[in-house]
N, C-alpha and C positions, 0 to 999 in steps of 0.2 A: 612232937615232931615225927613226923615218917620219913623215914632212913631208907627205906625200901620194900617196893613190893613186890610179892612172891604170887603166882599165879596162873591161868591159864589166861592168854591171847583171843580176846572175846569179838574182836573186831578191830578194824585200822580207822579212822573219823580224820577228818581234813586236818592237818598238822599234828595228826598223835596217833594214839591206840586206846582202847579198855580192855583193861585188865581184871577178870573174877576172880577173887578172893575165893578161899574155902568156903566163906560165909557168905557167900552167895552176892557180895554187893561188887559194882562194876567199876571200879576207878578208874576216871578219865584222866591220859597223864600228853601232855605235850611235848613231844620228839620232835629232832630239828633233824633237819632233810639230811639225808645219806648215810645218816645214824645205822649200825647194825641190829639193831633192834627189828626194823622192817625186814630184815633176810627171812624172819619169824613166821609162819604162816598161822592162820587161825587155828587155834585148837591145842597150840605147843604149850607148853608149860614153861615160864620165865619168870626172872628176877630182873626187877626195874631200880634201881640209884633212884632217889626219888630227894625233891628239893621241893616243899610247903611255902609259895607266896600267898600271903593276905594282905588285901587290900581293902576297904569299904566298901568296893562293889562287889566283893566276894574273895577266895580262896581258888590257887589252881595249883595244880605239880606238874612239875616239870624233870622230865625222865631220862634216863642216860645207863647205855649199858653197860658202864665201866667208873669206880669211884673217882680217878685219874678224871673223866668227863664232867663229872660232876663238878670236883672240885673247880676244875677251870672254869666252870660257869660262875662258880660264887665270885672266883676272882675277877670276871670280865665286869661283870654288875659295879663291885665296888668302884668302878672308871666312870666319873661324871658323864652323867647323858647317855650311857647303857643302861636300860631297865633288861628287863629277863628277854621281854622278846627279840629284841636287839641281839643280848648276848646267845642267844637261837640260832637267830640268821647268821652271826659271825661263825661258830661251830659247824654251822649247817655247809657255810662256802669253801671249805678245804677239811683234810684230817688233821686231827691234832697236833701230829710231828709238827707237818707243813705251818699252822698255823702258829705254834708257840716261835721257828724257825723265823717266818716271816718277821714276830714282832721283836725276836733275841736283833735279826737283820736291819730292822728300822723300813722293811718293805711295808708302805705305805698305800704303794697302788695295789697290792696284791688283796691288803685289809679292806680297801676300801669300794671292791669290788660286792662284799657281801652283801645282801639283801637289808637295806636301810640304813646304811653305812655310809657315811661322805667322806670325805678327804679330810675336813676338821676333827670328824670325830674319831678315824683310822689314825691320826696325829696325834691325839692326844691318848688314844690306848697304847701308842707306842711309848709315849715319853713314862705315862702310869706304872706302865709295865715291862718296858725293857731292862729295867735292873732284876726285878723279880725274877722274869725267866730266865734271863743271861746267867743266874746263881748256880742252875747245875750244868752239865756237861753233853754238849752233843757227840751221840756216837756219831762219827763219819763213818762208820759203818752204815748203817739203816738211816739217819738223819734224822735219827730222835735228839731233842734239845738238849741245849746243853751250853756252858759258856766258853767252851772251848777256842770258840772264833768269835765271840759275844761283841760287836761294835762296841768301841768305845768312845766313841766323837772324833777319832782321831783320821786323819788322811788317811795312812792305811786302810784303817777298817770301812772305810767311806769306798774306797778302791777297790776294795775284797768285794764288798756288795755290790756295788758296779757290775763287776766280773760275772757274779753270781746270775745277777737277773740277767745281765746279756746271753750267758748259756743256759739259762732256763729258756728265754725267749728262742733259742737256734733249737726247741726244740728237747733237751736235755731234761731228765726227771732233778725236782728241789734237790734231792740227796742226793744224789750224782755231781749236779754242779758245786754243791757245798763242798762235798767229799776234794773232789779234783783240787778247787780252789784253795780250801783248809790246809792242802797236803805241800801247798808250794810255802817252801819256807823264810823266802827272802821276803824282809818288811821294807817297806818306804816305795813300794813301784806306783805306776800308774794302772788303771784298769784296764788297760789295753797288755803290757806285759802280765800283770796277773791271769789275762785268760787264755793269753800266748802260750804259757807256762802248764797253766791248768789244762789246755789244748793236748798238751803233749800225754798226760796223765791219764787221759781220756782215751787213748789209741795204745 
């Protein structure tokens, strides 16, 4: 299994890069779009997180500048009807806070924006995965994940996320609305008072 490789930026190729080894051989590794890996220019020297699929029509990797990326991809795949390149495009359509945020939220349209992503299948990574990620704790600081506001079927939390996409939509960064939202501490409202509320928090 290759864990990672270490080398010089040999070229960029239509949905990836190659990478030269010391030993002179070029590994083709598949990067999903907005990745920081492309900030890279030819000639740098890098270390690629690398993930080995084989199939009967052959073997690819799949590359990721960070083990945190990685791992997310294993877990995306294990969601019926994700294969890798799938779990690519989802990676590829927002940053990871954003993304893990979206599925702790049960934002379903936001998932189902990605490249080859439907509404069934953005539904069914949510229900796969919304306990997993919900497990650790979002900073409201920066809007890294976390279960601190984690949906939990309930009216509130349905209310919370209401709130949330409404002031994403007015325009507001995911952490920002989460942060505001997260901060109001009365449960049981409606989404209209929670963003009332979060309104305020915001000024």
């Amino acid at each position: 299994m290759i864990r990672y490789i270490k080398g010089t930026l040999a070229m960029q190729v239509e949905n990836g890069i190659v990478v030269e080894t010391g030993s002179g051989v070029g590994f083709e590794i598949f990067v999903h779009q907005g990745s920081p890996i492309y900030k890279h220019s030819e000639g740098d020297e890098i270390q690629v997180f690398t993930e080995m699929i084989v199939r009967e029509d052959g073997m690819s990797l799949y590359g990721f500048h960070n083990r945190e990326s990685l791992e997310f991809f294993k877990l995306l795949t294990t969601v019926s009807g994700i294969g890798p390149k799938g779990a690519m495009g989802i990676l590829g359509s927002m940053p990871l806070s954003e993304l893990k945020l979206a599925i702790a939220m049960g934002d379903v349209k936001s998932i189902s924006k990605a490249q080859g992503v439907g509404k069934k299948t953005a539904e069914r990574l949510v229900v796969e995965l919304k306990d997993k990620v919900g497990q650790a704790d979002i900073d409201t600081d920066t809007g890294e994940i976390a279960g601190s506001m984690a949906s939990d079927g309930s009216a509130s939390g349905d209310a919370r996320s209401e709130a949330i996409a409404a002031l994403i939509s007015l325009g507001y960064a995911r952490s920002e609305a989460f942060k505001a939202v997260s901060s109001v501490g009365d449960e049981g409202l409606t989404s209209e008072e929670y963003i009332k509320k979060a309104l305020k928090n915001l000024f």
